[in-house]
Each structure stands twice: as structure tokens, then as C-alpha cells.
C-alpha positions in Angstrom: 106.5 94.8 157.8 104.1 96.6 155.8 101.5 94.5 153.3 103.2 96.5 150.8 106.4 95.2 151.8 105.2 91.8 151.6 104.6 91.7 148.0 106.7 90.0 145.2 109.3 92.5 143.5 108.7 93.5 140.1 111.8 91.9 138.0 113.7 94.7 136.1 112.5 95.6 132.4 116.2 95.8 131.4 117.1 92.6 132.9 114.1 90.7 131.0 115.3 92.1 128.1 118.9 91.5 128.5 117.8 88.0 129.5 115.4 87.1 126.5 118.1 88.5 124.0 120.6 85.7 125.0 118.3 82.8 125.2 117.4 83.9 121.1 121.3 84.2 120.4 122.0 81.3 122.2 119.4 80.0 120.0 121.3 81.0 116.9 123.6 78.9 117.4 121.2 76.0 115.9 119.9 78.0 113.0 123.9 78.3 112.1 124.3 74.9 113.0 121.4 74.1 110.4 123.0 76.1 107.7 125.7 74.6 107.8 124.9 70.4 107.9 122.1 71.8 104.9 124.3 73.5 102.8 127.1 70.8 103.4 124.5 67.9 102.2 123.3 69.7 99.4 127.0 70.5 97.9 128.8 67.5 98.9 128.2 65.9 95.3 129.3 69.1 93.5 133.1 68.9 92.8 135.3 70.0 91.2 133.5 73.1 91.2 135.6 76.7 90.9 133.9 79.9 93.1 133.5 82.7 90.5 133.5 86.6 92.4 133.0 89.8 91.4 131.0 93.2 91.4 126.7 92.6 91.9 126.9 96.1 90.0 128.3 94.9 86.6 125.3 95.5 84.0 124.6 92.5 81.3 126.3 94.2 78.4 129.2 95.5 80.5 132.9 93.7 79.1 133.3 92.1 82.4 130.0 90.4 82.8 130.4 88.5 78.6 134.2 88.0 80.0 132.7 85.9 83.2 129.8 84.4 81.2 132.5 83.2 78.4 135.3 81.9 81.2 131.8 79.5 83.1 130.7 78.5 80.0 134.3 77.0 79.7 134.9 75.7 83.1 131.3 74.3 82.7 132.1 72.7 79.4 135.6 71.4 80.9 133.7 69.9 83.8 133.5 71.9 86.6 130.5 73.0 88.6 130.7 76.9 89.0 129.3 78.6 92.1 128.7 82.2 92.3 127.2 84.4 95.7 123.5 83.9 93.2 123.0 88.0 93.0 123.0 89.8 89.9 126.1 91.2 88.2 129.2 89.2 87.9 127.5 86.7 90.1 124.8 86.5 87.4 127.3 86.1 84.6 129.2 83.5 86.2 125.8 81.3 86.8 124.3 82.2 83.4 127.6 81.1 81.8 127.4 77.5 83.7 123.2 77.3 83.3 123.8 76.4 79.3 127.4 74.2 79.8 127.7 70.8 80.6 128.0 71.2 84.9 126.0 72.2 87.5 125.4 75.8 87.4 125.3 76.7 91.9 124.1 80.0 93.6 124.8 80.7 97.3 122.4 83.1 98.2 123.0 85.8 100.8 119.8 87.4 103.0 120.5 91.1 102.9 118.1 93.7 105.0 117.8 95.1 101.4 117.0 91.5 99.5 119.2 90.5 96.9 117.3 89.3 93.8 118.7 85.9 93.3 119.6 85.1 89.1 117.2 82.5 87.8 120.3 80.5 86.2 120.8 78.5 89.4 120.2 74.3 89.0 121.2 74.3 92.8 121.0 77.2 94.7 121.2 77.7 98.3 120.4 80.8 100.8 122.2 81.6 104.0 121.1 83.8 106.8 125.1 84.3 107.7 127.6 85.4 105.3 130.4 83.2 107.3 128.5 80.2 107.0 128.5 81.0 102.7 131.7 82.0 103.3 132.9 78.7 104.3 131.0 76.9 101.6 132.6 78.9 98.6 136.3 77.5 100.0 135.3 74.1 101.5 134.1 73.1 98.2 136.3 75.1 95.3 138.6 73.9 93.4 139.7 77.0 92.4 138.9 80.6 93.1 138.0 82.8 89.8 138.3 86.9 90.3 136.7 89.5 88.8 137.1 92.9 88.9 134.6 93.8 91.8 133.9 95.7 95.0 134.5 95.6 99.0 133.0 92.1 98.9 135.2 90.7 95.8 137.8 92.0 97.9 136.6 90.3 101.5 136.7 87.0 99.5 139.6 88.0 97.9 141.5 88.4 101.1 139.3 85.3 102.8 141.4 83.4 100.5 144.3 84.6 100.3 144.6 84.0 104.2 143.6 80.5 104.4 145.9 79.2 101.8 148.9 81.3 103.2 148.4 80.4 106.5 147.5 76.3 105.5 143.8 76.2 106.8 142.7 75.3 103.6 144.7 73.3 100.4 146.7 75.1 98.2 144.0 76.2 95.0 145.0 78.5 92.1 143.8 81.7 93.0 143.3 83.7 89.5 142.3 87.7 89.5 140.9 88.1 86.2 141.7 91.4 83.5 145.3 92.6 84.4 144.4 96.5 84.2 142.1 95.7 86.8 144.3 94.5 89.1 147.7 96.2 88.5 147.7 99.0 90.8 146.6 96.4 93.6 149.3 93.9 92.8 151.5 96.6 92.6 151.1 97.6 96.4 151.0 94.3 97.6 154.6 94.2 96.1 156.1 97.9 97.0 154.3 97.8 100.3 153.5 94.5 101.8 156.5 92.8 100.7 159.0 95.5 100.7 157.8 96.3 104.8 157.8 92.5 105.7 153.9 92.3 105.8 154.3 89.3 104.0 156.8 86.6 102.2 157.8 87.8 98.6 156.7 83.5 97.6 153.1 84.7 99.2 153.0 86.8 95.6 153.2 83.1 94.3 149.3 82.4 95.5 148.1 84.9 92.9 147.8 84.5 89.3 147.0 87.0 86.4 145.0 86.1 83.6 143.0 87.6 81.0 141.7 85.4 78.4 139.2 82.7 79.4 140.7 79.5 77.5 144.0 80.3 80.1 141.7 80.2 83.1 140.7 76.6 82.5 144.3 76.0 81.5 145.6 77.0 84.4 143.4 75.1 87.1 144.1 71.9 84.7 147.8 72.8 85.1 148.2 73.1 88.7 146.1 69.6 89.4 148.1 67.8 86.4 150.4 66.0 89.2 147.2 64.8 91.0 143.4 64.4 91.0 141.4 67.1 91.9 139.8 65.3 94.8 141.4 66.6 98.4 143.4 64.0 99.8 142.8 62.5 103.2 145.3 65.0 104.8 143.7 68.3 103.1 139.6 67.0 104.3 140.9 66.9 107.4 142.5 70.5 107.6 139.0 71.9 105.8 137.1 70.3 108.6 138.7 73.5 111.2 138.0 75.9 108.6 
């Protein structure tokens, strides 16, 4: 055997590589982990709060962002904390509208490779590296979900929780799409499409609600707790704990 032979192999570039990008996501796993026991200490004193969405695109003197700012002034006023994603937009509106009522006013922010400029009409806010790890916060602590006319993303938590109520991973919440015209021709498929092929139950129409006026909002969420507190019971924390 040659001295040449006798030397210690060179380990394979790739395989280092390979090998240092698991141990960091393995890794990940705590920085999710810390996101989560943070976010769920910071908004555990919160409720009832109601998670406001809509389009980040939606200019200050656009009809939909003085509709959202009037609707969280009201469920402010009424006594519910309002939490938005924190951007601009709709998002804005919705914590602007809360900033000058009576609750807390709550922005979960999102890190975005192009940085999202969080509103400064947060009294709690909170930033997430994950968008599932917000995601779970806006249902694990909403009393109701508030819809504006928006984007892909409105629609993502649109769909998000339209899922976990049909399917009983979280309570059953009024889920209210706000401005009919908005909405129609969506509704309209859900109906001639997903109902009429079997893609769902004709009462899964029942989770939606339509509403325009901002006064009927608030009604409404009053209405559907009327025959009980808007605390979850002890059945319903224990379902949101495998959300």
C-alpha cells in the first residue's frame, strides 16, 4: 500500500452539504416551536377577539378600507379584540379601526423576502417567521372570522377556515364575507359547482354568511353566541389543541 493510499479520504462536498442542511432544519423545528409557546402566551388574554382579512392592496381612501375601519371600530366598541395579518391595506383598516375603540387592537406580522411594513395601529403585535404558525393563531384565538373582499391570501384564509369548521378541527364560528357584489360570483360557484357535483353538503353553504353593513356584523357574531358564552367550552380547547 502506497503512502498515498494510506491517507484519510476527503469526505464528499455534496454529502457535507446535504448533511449541514438537515441538522439547520432539524433545527427549525425549535424556532417553530418558539413561535408558537410565544405567540400562544402573548394572545392567551385576548378573547373574544374576531380575525379581520382582506386585500394588503386596498389604498386608505378606497370604499373597502372606511367599510373595515367602520365594522373594527364597532366590534372594538362592542368588546372584541380585532386581529389583522398587521400589513397595510385592509389589514391596516381593520387595526386602525380597533387602535381608537374600546379593545385591544392585535397585528400578526408575517416575514416576507420582500418585508411587509407593519401598520403602526398595533397595541399587541406579533411577527412570525412561518405563515402556518400565524395561521394557527388567527383560528385558535377568533371568535369569529371577518371577510373582506381581497386576494389569493384572503382566499387561503378563507378556505383555511372554511375546512376546519366543516371538517370539526376547530368550533363552529360565524364566518361572514363582507360586500355581497364582492362575493356573488364566488358563492355562486360554490353552489352550481361544488354542491351540484357532490364536492360538498348543500348545509356546508350554511358556514358562510353575507353581510354588508357593519352594525349587522356585530349583530350577527352576538347572535350566533346568544345561547352561550363566547368562551370555548372544555370539549372545543380540547379539539383546538390538534389544530
Amino acid at each position: 500500500m502506497s503512502s498515498i493510499d494510506k491517507l484519510p479520504k476527503m469526505a464528499d462536498p455534496e454529502l457535507l452539504a446535504k448533511s449541514s442542511y438537515t441538522a439547520r432544519e432539524s433545527w427549525r423545528v425549535f424556532e417553530i416551536m418558539a413561535e408558537f409557546v410565544e405567540s400562544t402566551e402573548r394572545l392567551s388574554g385576548i378573547r373574544p377577539a374576531v380575525s379581520i382579512f382582506g386585500s394588503a392592496r386596498t389604498p386608505p381612501d378606497d370604499a373597502y378600507y372606511m367599510l373595515t375601519e367602520q365594522i373594527a371600530r364597532q366590534l372594538s366598541d362592542a368588546g372584541f379584540s380585532v386581529i389583522s395579518g398587521g400589513g397595510p391595506g385592509i389589514m391596516e383598516a381593520a387595526n386602525k379601526g380597533a387602535f381608537f375603540g374600546k379593545s385591544p387592537s392585535v397585528g400578526l406580522n408575517i416575514q416576507l423576502p420582500h418585508e411587509q411594513n407593519n401598520n403602526p395601529y398595533q397595541d399587541i403585535s406579533q411577527t412570525f417567521g412561518h405563515f402556518f404558525a400565524r395561521k394557527v393563531m388567527f383560528v385558535k384565538f377568533a371568535t369569529a372570522y371577518v371577510v373582506m373582499p381581497g386576494g389569493f391570501g384572503t382566499m387561503d384564509e378563507l378556505m383555511e377556515a372554511l375546512t376546519l369548521v366543516q371538517t370539526g378541527k376547530t368550533r363552529k364560528i360565524p364566518i361572514i364575507l363582507v360586500h355581497e357584489p364582492f362575493w356573488a360570483g364566488l358563492i355562486d360557484w360554490f353552489k352550481t359547482t361544488l354542491v351540484k357535483e357532490g364536492m360538498i353538503n348543500p348545509e356546508d353553504m350554511d358556514l358562510i354568511k353575507i353581510i354588508n353593513e357593519p352594525k349587522e356584523v356585530v349583530d350577527a357574531i352576538f347572535k350566533h353566541y346568544e345561547a352561550r358564552g363566547f368562551e370555548p367550552s372544555a370539549e372545543e380547547r380540547e379539539i383546538q389543541l390538534s389544530l
